[in-house]
N, C-alpha and C positions, 0 to 999 in steps of 0.2 A: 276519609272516604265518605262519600255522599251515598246515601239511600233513599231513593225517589224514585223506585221503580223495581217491582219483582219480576220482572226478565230475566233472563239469565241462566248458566250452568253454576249449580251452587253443589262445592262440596260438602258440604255438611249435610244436603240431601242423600249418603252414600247409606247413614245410620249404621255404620260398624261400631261407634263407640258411642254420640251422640241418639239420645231415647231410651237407652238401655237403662233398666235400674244399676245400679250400682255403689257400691257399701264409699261412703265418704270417708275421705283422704285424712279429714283432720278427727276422723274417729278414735283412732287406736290412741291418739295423744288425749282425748277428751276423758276417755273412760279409763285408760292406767295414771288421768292426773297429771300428765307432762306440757299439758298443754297453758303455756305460760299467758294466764289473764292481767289485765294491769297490775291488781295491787300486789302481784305475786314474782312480779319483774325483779328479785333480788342481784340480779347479773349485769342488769344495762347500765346501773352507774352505782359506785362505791359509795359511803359513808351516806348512807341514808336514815335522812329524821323525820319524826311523826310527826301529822299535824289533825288537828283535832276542833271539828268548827262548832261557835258557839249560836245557835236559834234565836230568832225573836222569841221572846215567851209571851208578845202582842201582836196582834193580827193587824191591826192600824193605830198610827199615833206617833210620837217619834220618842226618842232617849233625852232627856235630861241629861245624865252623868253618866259615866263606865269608872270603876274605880278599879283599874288592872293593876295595886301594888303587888297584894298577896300573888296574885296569877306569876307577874312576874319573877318574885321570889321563890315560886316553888320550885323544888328538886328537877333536876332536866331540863328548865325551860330552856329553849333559846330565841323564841321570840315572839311578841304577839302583835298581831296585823287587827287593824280597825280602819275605818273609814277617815281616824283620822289623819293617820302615816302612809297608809296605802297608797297614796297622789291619786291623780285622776284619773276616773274610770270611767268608759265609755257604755252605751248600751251595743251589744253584738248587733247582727240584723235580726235573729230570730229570735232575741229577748224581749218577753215585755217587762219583767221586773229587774233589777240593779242586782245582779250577781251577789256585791256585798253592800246593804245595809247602814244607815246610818246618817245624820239624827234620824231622820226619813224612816219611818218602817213603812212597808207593803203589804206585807202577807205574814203571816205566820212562819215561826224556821226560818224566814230569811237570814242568811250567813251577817251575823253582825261583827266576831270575832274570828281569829283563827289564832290558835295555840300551838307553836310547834316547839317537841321536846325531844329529846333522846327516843324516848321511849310513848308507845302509843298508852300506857295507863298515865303517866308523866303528862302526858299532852292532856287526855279526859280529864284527870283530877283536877289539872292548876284551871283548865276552862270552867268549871265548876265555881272556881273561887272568883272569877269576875263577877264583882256586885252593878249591875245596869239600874238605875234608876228611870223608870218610863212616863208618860204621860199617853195613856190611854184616851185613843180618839172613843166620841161615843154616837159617832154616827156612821160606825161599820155599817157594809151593804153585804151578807152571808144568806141571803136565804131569794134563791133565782124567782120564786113566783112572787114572793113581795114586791121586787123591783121591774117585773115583767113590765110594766107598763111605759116603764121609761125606757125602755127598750128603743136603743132606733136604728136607722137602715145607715149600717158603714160602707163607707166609700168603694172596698172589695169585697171581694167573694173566697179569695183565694183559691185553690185549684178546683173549686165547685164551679167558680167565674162568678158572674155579677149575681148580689143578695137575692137579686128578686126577678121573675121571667114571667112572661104572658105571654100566650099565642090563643087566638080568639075572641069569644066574652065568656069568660068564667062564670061572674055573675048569671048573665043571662043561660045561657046552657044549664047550671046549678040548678036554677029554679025551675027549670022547665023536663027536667028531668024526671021519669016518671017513679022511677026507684032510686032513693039517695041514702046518705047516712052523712051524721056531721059528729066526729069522735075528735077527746083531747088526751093524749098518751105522753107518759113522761119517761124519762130514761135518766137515772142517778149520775154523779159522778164516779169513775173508776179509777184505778189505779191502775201501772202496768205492773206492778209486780212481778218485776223480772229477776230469775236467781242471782245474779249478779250484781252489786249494786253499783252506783257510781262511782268511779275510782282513779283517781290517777297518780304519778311519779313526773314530779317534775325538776328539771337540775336547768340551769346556766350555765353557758360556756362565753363568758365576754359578755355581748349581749345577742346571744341567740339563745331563742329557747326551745326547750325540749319536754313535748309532753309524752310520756306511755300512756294512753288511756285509752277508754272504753267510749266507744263513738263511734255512731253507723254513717255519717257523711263527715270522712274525710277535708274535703277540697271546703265546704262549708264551713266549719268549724274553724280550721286555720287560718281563716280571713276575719271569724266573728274573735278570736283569741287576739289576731291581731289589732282588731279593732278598737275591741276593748282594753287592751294595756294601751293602745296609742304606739306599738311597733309596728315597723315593716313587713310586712307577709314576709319575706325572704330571711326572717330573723325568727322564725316559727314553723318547729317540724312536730308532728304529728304522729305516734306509731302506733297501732290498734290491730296486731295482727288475730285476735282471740275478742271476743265476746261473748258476754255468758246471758245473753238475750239483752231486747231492748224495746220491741212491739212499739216504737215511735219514741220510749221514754229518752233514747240517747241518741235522737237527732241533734239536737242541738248542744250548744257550750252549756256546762252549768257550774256550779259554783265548786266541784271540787275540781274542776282542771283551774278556774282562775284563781281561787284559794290557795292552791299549791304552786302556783305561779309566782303569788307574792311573797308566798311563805318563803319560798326557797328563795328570794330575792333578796328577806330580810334576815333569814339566818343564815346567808353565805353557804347555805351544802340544799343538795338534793332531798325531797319532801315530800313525803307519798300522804293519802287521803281516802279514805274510803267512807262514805258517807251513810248514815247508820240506817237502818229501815224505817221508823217515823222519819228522815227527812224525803226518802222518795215518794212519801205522797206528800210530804207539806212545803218540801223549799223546790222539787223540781218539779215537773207538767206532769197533767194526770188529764183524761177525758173531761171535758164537761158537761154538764147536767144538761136534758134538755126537757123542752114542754113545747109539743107540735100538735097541732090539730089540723087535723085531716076530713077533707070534704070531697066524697068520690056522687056524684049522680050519672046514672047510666039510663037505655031503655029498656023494657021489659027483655028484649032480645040479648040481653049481657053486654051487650056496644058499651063503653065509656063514651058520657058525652062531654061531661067535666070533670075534672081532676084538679083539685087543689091544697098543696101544703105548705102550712106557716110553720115557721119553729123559732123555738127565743134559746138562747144560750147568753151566759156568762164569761166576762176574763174580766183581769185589773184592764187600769187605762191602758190604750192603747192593743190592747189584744184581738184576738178574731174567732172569727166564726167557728161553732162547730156546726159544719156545712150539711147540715139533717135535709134538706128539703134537697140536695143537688140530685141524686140518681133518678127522686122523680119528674124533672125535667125528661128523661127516655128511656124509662122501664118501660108504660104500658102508651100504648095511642091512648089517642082520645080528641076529638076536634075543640075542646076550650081548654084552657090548662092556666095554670096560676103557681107560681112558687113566691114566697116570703121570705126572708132569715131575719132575722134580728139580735143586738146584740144588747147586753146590760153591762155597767161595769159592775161588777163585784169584787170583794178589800179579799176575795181566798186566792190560794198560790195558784199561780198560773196554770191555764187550760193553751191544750194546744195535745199538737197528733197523737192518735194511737190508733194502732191495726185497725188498718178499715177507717179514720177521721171521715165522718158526715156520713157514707153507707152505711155502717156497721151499727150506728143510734136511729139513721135514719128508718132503715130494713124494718127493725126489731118496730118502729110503729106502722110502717106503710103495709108491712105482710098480714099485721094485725088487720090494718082495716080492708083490706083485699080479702081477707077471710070472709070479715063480717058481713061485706058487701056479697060475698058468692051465695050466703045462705041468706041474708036475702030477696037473694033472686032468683030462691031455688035451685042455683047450679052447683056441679061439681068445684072446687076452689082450683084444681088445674085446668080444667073448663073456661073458669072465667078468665083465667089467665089466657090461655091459647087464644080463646075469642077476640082478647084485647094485645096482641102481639103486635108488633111493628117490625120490619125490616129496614125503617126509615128513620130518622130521626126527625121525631116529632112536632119538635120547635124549629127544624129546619127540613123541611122534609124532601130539599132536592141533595140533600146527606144521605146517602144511606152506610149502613152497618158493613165495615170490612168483613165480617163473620157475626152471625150472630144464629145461635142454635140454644137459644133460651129455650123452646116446646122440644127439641128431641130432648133436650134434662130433664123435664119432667116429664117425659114420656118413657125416658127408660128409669126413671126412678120409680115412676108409678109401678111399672114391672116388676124391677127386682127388689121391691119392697112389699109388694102385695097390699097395694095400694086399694086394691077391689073389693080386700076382704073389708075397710074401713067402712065402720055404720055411719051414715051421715048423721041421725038425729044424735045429741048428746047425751053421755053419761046413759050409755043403754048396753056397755058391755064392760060385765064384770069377772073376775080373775080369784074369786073367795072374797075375800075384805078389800081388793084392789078394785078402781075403777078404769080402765084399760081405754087409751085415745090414740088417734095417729093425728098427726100435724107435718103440714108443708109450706114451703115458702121459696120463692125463687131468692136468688144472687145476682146481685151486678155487683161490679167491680170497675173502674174506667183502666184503658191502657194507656199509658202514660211514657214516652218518646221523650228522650234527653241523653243529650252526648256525653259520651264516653269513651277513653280510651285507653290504651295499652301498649304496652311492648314485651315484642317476643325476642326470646338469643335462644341461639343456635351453636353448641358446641360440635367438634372432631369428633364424641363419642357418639353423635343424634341425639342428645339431649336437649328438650327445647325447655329453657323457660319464662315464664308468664310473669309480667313484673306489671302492676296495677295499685292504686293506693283503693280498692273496692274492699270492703268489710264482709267477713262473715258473721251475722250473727246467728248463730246455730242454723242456718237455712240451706248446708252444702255448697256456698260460694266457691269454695276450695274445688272441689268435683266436680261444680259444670263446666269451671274454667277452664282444667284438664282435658273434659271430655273435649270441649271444642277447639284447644290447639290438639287435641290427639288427632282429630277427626278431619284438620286442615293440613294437618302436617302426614298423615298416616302413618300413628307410630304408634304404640302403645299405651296408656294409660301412666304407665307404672316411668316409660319415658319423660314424664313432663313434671317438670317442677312447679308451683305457684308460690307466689311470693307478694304477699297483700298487705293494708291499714296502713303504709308508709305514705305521708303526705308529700315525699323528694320522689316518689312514682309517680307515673302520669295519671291525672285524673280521672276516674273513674264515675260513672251513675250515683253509687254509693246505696245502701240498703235502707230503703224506705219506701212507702207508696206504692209495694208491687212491684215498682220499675227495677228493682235491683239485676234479675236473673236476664231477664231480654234484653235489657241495653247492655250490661258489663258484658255478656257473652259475645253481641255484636262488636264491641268493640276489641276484644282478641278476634273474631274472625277479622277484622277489618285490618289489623296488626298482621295477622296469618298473612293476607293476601301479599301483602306487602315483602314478610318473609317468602313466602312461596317464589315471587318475581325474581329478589334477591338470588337466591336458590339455585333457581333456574338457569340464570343468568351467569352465575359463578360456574357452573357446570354445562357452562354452554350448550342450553339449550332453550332454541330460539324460537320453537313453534309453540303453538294454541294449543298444544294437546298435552301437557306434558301434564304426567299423572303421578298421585305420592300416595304409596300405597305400601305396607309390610315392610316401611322401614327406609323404605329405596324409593328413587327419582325415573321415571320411566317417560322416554319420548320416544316412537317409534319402536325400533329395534334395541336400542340405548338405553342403559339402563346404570344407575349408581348408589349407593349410601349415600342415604340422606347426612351421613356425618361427613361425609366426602367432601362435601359442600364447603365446607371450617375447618378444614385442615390447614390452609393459611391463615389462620384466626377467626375468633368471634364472628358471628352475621348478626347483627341488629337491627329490627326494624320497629317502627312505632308509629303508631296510626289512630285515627278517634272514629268512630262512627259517627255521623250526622247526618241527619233526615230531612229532606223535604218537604214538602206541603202533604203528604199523604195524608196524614194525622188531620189536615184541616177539611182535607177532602172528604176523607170518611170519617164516621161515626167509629171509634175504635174501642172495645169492651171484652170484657168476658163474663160469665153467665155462668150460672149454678142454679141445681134444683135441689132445696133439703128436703129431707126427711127426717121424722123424730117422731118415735112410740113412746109412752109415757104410762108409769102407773100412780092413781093417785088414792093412797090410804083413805077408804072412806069416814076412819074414826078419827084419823089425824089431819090429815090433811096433807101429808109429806108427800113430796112428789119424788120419783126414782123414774130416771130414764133410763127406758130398757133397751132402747137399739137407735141406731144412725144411722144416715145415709146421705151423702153427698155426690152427685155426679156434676160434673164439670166441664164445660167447655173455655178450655183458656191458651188456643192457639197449640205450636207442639210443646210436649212434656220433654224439656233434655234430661232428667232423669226423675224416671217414674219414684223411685225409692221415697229420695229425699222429700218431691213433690208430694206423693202422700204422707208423710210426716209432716209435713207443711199443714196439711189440708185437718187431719186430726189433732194437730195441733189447735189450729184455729177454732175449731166444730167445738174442743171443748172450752175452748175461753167464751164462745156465745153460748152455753151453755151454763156456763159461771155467769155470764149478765145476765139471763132468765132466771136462775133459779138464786143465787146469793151475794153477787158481788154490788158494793155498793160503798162507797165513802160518807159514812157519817158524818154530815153538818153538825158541829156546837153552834148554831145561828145565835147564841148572844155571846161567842169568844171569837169565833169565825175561824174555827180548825177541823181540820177530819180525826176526827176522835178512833175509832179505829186502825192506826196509823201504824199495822204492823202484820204480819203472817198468821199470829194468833186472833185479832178480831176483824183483819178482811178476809172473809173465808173466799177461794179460789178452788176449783174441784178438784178432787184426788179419786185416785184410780177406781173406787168402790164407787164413786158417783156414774161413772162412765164404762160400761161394762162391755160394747159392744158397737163399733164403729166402724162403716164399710167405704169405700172412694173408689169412684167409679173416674175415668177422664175420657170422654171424648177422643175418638180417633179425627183430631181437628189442627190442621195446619193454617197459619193466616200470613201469605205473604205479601201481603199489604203493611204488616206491620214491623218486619225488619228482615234481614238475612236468616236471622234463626228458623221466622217463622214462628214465634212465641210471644208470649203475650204476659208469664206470670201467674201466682198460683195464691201465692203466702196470704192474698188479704181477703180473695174471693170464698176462702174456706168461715170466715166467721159472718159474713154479707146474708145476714135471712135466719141464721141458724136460728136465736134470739125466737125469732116471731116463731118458727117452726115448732119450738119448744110452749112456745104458747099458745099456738095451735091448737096441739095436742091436749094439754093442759084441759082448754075450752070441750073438744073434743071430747076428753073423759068425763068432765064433772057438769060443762052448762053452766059452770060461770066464767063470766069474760075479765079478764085482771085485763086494766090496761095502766099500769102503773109498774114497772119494774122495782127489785127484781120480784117475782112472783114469787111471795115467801106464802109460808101457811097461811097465817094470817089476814091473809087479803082476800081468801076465796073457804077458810072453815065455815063461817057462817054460812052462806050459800049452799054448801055440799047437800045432796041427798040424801034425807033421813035413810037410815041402813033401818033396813028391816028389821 
């Protein structure tokens, strides 16, 4: 189905099931524990053995020798996989480093061995006994400002687009500017830290293979598995119906689905993997670091005259960008404009997506210096934002915004946050020993258009179901799917079945970049429409009007069960959504206004965030519920980047030394006391059937700076070095009386 055009009678405008909150489908299986995640698949294939993978304990350099006798001798083994036995291994499309290792090291953790036994302590122990002889490279590159210089402009941008943009003279506008500022803000590396680790079950039947795992793009993955053994996609199924989060960590293949691939190849049975917590920040992608300096000059009047951001970022060879400088390509006007990226290689495990890639590092510096720039120039910081607003896109400005409602965010944030009562000057209101601040920051997010699709069946009872290879990872996949065959079909909630992560369904968006909720939704309605024709047609009837409503088929006077329809068998119909040029026509986004009060211990320094607020404009909400769990979710992972998360560089071993739950600290509920989501009464049908646009990335987009906003706000000192630990801002504090 083509969509290139919002004309139209759209059912899903009816909202009897679609908008409504509502409690998710795969809830009741999540929370009594039924609900079967990869490494937990004991049912989908018999006689299953451990496998247990062994790490570089060198970050670059290669191996001299593996002495695997003992290994192989131990109790349980049955087999161990090296670089040397394994045969040839390809790189996926979305790898930069070699899955498994060897002589070659990359990165730190890279999977050099796999041990598979009976038993998963069989498998640990006998890995343990491989003696690796190395030769340490000693010209690792581990530390992003050392190598900043050699930084250079790669040939892509990736979904940011090209490294670098101008529209005007920067330069010139810069200098001649009457109020400027010229700041350099850094952002750590992260981790995703998601409860779930990487995990798969993989068996042989002949030579097709089968993995259960844990993976938010389907259709991706099954091509990069294939690629990499060197099979046929059509000899590679995929099943993921459960994930236990992934925030970008389980877009791509990583080393325990191809690990268990081989594993189970060389010990003839099926091989499950679960990959331990030091190796999700050291052998799979984690954010990368960045260092951006930002150059805003305006005139006395608040106008932006220039606007310019550079930022440097790390990967091994051949890696990419983390895309910090894209969103200010069309967050504010401004008649001169300058963007940069640059890339360095660095010998640490690979950098690539996480919630929010390029906004979410970007936000946390450019809200910084939009602050710094508002005070100044003596204005309010939503002031100067409103004053520099665009309805256009700025680097193209015969683009303009399919929706854009950036100032009412911050205008009803201001409101229901009590935005009025905040003192401009800093560190002038106090709470006994607390120093009390408010901080804001707007959100962008881009909307992101890529086809998707589905198929719906129609049984004699009016059961429809939804068959899709689309992921949930904790984000209510399962519920909006529902909602919008309920709402095309006119049947109940509790009527429709979903059935997802199978890569033998039809291709779906897949859960990443925001896009997951607005395409895969469009593309069941786009499957609906299809069923609906069907439908009609089987029950002969022939006109424009024909309406499905409480179960039943209604034309005229005429009226049936919608099960009526399939009483001579099954109706099947299966369809993709694909889009037009709209996306090129318009500028397509969603917008958020944060808010964040903050108290800062004037004897310690500790910072406690006392209240949040997020309002949102991001197309329609198909279910409020989940949408705000989305949105709190997010709010506190930028919250985690502000105030503690961070990946410790060893810069002369080249590992993140905190590489685990107990020293990445991630916030927990005493940190986060009180968080409000406000959404936009906002439809955009420029951007698909739904009218939606996505939620899940726009909630962490600003939080970061908003937090340290406030921060500023309390105390009068400006951190622009993440994350804002005590540390960085005690000395500065005001003498307590």
């Amino acid at each position: 189905m083509k969509f290139d055009t919002p004309a139209g009678k759209n059912p899903i405008d009816q909202l009897k099931v679609v908008g409504k909150p509502t409690d998710r489908i795969d809830g009741k299986f999540k929370t009594t524990g039924t609900a079967p995640y990869a490494y937990e698949r004991h049912d989908v294939v018999g006689n299953q053995a451990y496998g247990h993978i062994l790490g570089s304990a060198i970050a670059k350099g290669r191996i001299r020798s593996m002495d695997m006798r003992e290994a192989e001798a131990a109790p349980g083994v049955l087999a161990v996989v090296t670089s040397a036995n394994a045969g040839k291994l390809s790189k996926g499309n979305f790898n930069t480093a070699n899955l498994l290792g060897g002589p070659e090291i990359e990165h730190y953790h890279q999977a050099i061995a796999l041990v598979v036994a009976e038993t998963f302590e069989e498998a640990r122990a006998a890995a343990a006994l491989i003696r690796v002889d190395y030769v340490r490279a000693t010209d690792g590159r581990f530390d992003l400002a050392a190598v900043k210089d050699t930084a250079v402009k790669p040939s892509g941008g990736g979904f940011g687009g090209p490294p670098d943009s101008s529209y005007g003279d920067f330069d010139g506008g810069f200098a001649g500017s009457a109020v400027k500022i010229d700041q350099t803000y850094t952002t750590p590396d992260h981790s995703h830290a998601m409860m779930e680790p990487h995990a798969t079950i993989a068996a042989w039947d002949g030579d097709k293979l089968t993995l259960w795992t844990s993976n938010q793009m389907i259709a991706w993955s099954k091509g990069d598995v294939a690629k990499t053994l060197g099979i046929p996609k059509d000899k590679v199924r995929l099943d993921s119906p459960y994930i236990g989060g992934g925030f970008g960590g389980k877009l791509f293949v990583r080393a325990d689905a191809i690990m268990a691939a081989l594993g189970a190849k060389a010990a003839g049975r099926p091989v499950k993997i679960a990959l331990p917590r030091p190796f999700i920040a050291n052998n799979t992608t984690h954010r990368p670091a960045t260092i951006q300096r930002i150059r805003i000059g305006a005139g006395k009047d608040g106008k932006i005259i220039a606007i310019g951001h550079q930022s440097w970022s790390g990967d091994l060879p051949g890696g990419g960008l983390e895309t910090a400088a894209a969103q200010t390509k069309i967050l504010y006007a401004g008649a001169n404009r300058m963007t940069q990226q640059r890339l360095a290689v660095l010998d640490l495990p690979e950098g690539n997506a996480m919630r929010a890639p390029g906004e979410a590092p970007g936000l946390m510096a450019l809200e910084i210096a939009m602050d710094e720039m508002a005070e100044k120039l003596g204005l309010d910081p939503i002031e100067f934002r409103v004053i520099n607003d665009t309805q256009v896109d700025p680097e193209k400005p015969e683009r303009s915004f399919s929706q854009r409602r950036l100032v009412q965010c911050m205008r009803t944030g201001a409101e229901k946050f009590g935005w009025d009562k905040r003192v401009a000057k800093p560190a002038s209101v106090r709470d006994g020993r607390w120093m009390i601040g408010m901080g804001m920051a707007a959100g962008y997010r881009g909307n992101i258009l890529t086809k998707s699709a589905a198929r719906v069946r129609l049984d004699a009872k009016g059961i429809v179901t939804v068959e899709t290879d689309m992921t949930d990872i904790g984000t209510g996949t399962y519920t909006i799917l529902a909602q919008t065959a309920a709402e095309m079909m006119g049947i109940e909630l509790h009527q429709v079945k979903v059935v997802l992560g199978d890569s033998d369904l039809p291709a779906a968006a897949g859960s990443g970049g925001q896009w997951g909720a607005n395409n895969s939704t469009s593309g069941v309605y786009a499957a609906c429409v299809k069923l609906r024709e069907a439908v009609a047609q089987k029950l002969g009837f022939n006109s424009g009007d024909v309406q499905f409503a409480d179960g039943k088929v209604k034309s005229g006077n005429r009226s049936a069960k919608l099960g009526d329809a399939a009483k001579g068998g099954e109706i099947v119909a299966e369809d993709a959504i694909e889009y037009g040029d709209l996306d090129k026509k318009y500028q397509q986004a969603t917008f958020a206004g944060h808010f964040v009060e903050v108290g800062v211990d004037s004897y310690t320094g500790e910072t406690r965030i006392r209240r949040m607020l997020a309002v949102c404009a991001a197309g329609r909400i198909i279910n409020p519920k989940s949408a705000r769990s989305q949105v709190i979710g997010a709010m506190t992972m930028g919250a985690g980047a502000a105030l503690m998360e961070e990946l410790a560089v060893d810069k002369r071993f080249g590992f993140f030394v905190n590489h685990d739950l107990a020293g990445y600290e991630v916030p927990v509920h005493a940190d986060i006391p009180h968080q409000e989501v406000i959404f936009l009464d906002e439809v955009d049908p420029i951007s698909s059937p739904m009218k939606a646009k996505g939620v899940g990335e726009l909630g962490i987009c600003g939080v970061g700076a908003a937090v340290a906003n406030a921060i500023y706000n309390a105390t009068g000192v400006r951190v622009r070095d993440y994350p804002i630990t005590l540390d960085k801002h005690l000395a500065g504090l005001p003498q307590v009386a």
